[in-house]
Residue, then its C-alpha position, 0 to 999 in steps of 0.5 A: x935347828x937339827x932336822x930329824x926322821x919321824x917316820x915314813x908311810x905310803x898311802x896306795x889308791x885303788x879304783x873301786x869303778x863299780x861305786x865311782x870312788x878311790x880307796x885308800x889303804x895307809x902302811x905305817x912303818x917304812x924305812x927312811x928315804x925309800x928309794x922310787x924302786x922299793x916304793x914300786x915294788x912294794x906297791x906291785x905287791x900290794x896290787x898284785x893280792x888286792x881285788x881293785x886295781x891301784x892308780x897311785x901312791x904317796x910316800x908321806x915322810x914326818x921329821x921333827x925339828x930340835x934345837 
């Protein structure tokens, strides 16, 4: 079997303290194999023009198998 990249999404939670809750914003689209420093910065980035602050973030990466 051949291992083959699909692709890549991070999902970032954010704290909504004020309904007790964590909310998640999907961005679809990131390069194969991200490395731990690009996922950071990239989540700084969101944090830094969102209005709730995050607490964590996935990285979800899809491959397909072929013959």
């Amino acid at each position: 079997m051949h291992k083959e990249w699909k692709e890549s999404k991070i999902g970032i939670y954010f704290e909504d303290a004020e309904n007790e809750k964590s909310v998640r914003r999907s961005f679809n689209g990131v390069i194969q194999s991200p490395t731990d420093e690009q996922v950071t910065q990239f989540t700084e980035a969101i944090d830094a023009v969102s209005d709730l602050p995050s607490s964590h973030t996935i990285l979800v990466e899809e491959y397909r198998y072929n013959d």
